[in-house]
LOFIGU-959352 format. One record per residue (C-alpha): x, y, z; residue in one letter. Coordinates in Angstrom, 1 decimal, always signed. Layout:
BEGIN
+--------+--------+--------+---------+
!     xx !     yy !     zz ! residuo !
+--------+--------+--------+---------+
!      X !      Y !      Z !       A !
...
+--------+--------+--------+---------+
***
This chain:
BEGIN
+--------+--------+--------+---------+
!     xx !     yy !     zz ! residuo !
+--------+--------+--------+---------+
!   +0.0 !   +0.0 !   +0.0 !       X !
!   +2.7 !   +2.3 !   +1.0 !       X !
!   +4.6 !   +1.7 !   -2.6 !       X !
!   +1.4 !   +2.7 !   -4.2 !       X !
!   +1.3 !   +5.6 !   -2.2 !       X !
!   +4.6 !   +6.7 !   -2.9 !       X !
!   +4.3 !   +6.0 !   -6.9 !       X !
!   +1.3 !   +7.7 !   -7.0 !       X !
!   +2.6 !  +11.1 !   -5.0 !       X !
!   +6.0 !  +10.9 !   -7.5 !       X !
!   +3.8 !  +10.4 !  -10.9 !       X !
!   +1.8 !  +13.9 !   -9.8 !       X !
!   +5.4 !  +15.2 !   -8.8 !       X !
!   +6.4 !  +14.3 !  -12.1 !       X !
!   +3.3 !  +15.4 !  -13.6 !       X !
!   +3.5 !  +19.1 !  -11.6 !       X !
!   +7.6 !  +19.5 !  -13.2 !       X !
!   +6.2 !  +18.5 !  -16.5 !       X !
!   +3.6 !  +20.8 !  -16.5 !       X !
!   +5.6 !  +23.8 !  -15.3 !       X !
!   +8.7 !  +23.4 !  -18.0 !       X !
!   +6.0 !  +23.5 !  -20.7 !       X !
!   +5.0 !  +26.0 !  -19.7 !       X !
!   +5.8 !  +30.0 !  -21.6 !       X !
!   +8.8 !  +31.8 !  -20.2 !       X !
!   +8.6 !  +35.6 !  -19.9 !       X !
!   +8.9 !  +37.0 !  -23.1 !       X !
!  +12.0 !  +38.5 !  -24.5 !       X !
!  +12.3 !  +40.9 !  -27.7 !       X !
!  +15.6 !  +42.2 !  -29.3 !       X !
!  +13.1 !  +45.5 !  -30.1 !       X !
!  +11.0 !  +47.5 !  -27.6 !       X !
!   +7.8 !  +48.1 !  -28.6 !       X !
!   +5.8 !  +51.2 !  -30.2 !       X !
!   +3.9 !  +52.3 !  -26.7 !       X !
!   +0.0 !  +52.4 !  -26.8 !       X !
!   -1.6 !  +55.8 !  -27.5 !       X !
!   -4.8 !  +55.4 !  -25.3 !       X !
!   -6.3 !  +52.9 !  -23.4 !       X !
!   -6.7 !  +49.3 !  -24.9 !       X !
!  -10.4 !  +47.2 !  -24.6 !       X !
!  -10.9 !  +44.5 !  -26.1 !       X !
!  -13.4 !  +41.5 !  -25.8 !       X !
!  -12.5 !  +38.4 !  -23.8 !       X !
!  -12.3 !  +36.2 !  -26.7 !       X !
!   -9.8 !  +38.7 !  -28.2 !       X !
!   -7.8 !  +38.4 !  -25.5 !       X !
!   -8.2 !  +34.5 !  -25.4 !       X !
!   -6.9 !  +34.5 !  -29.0 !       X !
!   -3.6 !  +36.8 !  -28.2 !       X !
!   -2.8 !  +35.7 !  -24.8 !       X !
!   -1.1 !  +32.1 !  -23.7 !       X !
!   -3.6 !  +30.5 !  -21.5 !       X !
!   -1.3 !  +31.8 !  -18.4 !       X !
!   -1.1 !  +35.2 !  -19.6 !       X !
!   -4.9 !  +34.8 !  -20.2 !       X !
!   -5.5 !  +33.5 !  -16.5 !       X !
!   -3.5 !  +36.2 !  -14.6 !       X !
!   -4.2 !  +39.3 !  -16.8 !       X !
!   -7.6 !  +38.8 !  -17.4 !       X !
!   -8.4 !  +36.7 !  -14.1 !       X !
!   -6.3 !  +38.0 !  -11.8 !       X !
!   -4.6 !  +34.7 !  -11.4 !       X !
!   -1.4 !  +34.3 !  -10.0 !       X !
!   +1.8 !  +32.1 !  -11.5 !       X !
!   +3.8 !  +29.5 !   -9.1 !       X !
!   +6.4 !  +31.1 !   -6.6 !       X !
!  +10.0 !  +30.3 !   -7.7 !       X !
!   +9.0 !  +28.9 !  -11.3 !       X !
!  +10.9 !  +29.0 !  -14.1 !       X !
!  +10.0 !  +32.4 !  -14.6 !       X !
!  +11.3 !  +33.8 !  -11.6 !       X !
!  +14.8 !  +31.9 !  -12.4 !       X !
!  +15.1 !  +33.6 !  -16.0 !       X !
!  +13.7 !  +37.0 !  -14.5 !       X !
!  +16.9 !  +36.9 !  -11.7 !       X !
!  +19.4 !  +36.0 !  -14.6 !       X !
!  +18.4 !  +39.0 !  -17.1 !       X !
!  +20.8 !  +42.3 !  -17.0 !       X !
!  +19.6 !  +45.8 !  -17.7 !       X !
!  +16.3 !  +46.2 !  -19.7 !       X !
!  +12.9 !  +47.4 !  -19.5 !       X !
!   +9.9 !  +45.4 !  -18.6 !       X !
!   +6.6 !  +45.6 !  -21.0 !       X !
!   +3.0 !  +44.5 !  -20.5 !       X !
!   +2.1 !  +41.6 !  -22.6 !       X !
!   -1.6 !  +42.2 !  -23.3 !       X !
!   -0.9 !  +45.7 !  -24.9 !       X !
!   +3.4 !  +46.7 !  -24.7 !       X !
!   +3.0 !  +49.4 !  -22.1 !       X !
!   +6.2 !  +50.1 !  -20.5 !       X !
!   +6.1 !  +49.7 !  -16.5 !       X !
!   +9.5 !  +48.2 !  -14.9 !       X !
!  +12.8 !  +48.6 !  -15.8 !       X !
!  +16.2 !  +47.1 !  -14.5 !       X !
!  +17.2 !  +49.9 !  -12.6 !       X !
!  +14.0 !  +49.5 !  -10.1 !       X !
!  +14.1 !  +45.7 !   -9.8 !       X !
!  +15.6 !  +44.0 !   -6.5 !       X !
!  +16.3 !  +40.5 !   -5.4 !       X !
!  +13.3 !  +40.6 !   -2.3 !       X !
!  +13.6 !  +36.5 !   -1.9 !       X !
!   +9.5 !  +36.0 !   -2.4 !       X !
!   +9.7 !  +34.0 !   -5.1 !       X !
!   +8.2 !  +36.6 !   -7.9 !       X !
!   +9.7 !  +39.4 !  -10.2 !       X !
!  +10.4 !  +42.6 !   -7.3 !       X !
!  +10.5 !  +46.2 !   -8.3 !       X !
!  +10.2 !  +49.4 !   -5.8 !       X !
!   +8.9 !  +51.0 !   -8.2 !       X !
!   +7.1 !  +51.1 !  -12.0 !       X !
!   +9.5 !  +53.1 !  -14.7 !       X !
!   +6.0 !  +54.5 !  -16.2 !       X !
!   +4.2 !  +55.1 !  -13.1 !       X !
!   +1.6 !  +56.7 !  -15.6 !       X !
!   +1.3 !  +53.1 !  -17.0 !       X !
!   +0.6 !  +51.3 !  -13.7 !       X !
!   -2.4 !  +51.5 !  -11.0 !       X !
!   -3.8 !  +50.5 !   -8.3 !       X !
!   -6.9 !  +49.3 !   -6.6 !       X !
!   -7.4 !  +47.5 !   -3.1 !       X !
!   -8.9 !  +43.9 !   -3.6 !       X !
!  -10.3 !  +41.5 !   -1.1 !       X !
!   -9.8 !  +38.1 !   -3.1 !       X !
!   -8.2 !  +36.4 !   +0.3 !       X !
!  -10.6 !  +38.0 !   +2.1 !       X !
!   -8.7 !  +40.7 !   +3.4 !       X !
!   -7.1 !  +43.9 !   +2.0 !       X !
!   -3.9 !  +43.5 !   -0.9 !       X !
!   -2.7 !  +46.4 !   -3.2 !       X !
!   -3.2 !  +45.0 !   -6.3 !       X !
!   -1.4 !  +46.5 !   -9.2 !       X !
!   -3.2 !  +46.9 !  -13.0 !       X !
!   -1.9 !  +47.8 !  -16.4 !       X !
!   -3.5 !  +51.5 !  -16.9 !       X !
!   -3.2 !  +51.1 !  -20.4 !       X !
!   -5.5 !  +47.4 !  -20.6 !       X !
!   -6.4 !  +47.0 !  -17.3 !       X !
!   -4.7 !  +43.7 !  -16.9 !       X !
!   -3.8 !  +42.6 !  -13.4 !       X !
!   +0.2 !  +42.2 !  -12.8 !       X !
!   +0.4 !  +40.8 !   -9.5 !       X !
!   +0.3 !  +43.4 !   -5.9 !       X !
!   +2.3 !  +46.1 !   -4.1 !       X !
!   +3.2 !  +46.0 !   -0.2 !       X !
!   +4.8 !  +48.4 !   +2.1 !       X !
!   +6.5 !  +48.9 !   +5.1 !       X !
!   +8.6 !  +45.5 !   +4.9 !       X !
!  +12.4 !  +47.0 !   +5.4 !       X !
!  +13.7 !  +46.5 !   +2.5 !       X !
!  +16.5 !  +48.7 !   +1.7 !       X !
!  +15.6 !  +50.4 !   -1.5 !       X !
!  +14.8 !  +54.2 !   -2.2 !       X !
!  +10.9 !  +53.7 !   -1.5 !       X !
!   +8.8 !  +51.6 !   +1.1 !       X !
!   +7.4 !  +49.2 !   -1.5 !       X !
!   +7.6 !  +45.7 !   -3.1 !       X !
!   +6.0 !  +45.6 !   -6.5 !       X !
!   +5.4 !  +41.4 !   -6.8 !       X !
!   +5.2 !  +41.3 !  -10.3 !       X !
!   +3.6 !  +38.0 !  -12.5 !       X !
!   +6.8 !  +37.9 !  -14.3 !       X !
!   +4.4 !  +35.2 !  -17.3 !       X !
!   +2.9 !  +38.5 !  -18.4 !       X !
!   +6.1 !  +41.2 !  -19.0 !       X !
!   +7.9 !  +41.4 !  -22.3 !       X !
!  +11.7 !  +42.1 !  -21.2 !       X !
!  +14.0 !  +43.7 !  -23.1 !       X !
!  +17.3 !  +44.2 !  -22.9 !       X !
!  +19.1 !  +47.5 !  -22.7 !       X !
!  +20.7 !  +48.7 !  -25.5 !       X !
!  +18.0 !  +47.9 !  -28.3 !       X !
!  +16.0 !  +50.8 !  -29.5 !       X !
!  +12.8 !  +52.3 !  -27.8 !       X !
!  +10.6 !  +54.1 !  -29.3 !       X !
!  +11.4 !  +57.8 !  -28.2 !       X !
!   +7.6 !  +58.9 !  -28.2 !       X !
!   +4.1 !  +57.4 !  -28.2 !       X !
!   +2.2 !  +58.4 !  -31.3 !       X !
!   +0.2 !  +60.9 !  -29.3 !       X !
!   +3.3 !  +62.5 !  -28.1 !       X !
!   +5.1 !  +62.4 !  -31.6 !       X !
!   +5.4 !  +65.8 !  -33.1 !       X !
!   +3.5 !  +67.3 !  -36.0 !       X !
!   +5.3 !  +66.9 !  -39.0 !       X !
!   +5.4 !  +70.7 !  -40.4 !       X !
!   +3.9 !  +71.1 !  -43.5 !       X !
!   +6.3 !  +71.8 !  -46.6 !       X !
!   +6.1 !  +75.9 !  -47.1 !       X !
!   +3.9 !  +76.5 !  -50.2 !       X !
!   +5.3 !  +79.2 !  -52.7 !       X !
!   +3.8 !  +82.3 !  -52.9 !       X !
!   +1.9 !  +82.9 !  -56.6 !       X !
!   +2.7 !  +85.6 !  -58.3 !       X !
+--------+--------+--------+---------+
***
């Protein structure tokens, strides 16, 4: 009895590491992204069609990935680089505010856009969290704490999903301006008729 036991806890270990290796990585681009211009809505079968079913779950259902998954592993390893929401390529990390806080998901003290990022109090556990939200698409990206002693510039630990940010490395071109901030083009000067 106790060798069926064991067999049967070590095929659903199995199973689990299976599972989690086949599952999507964070994203990585050798091109950051042209940045939204206003807010993005789409319907939930849109999103089902451009999201992985992970990206789907926590974006759209405020679903959280595993603690120290493969995810979190490549998202320690990566250098300098900016972080992008996959539903809709708004920037909202970069590099320079990420930390090693030891809780098992993607840290940051603070968003690189903060105009890109909110937040909203939810009571899914049943008491209060800081949850964090794309502006841009509204998708949920994981939750913000405070006062936890952590010795960065601000009071805060943004726990990011890391299965729904694009990362990409410094060095590779961003766009300098969102089309709404791009500058008019002026218009060629007309010659006078005589």
């Amino acid at each position: 009895m106790k060798s069926a036991a064991i067999s049967a806890i070590l095929a659903l270990s199995l199973a689990a590491c299976a599972d989690e290796s086949s599952r999507k990585v964070m994203e990585t681009s050798d091109k950051a992204p042209e940045q939204p211009a206003a807010k993005i809505e789409k319907t939930d079968e849109e999103w089902r069609k451009e999201l992985t079913p992970e990206q789907y779950e926590i974006l759209r259902q405020a679903g959280t990935e595993r603690a120290n998954g493969q995810v979190y592993h490549e998202f320690k390893k990566q250098g300098a680089g900016t972080y992008y929401c996959a539903g809709c390529d708004a920037e909202l990390f970069s590099s320079n505010e990420k930390f090693d806080s030891g809780c098992g998901w993607p840290s940051f003290y603070d968003p690189s856009k903060a105009k890109n990022v909110k937040t909203s109090v939810d009571y899914h556990l049943g008491y209060p969290r800081t949850e964090v939200r794309c502006a841009i698409c509204d998708g949920h990206l994981g939750h913000v704490f405070t006062g936890e002693g952590f010795d960065t510039p601000t009071d805060k630990r943004y726990c990011i999903n890391g299965t729904v940010l694009k990362f990409v490395p410094a060095g590779e071109p961003k766009p300098d301006k969102t089309p709404e901030e791009a500058p008019e083009k002026p218009e060629p000067e007309k010659p006078e008729s005589e």
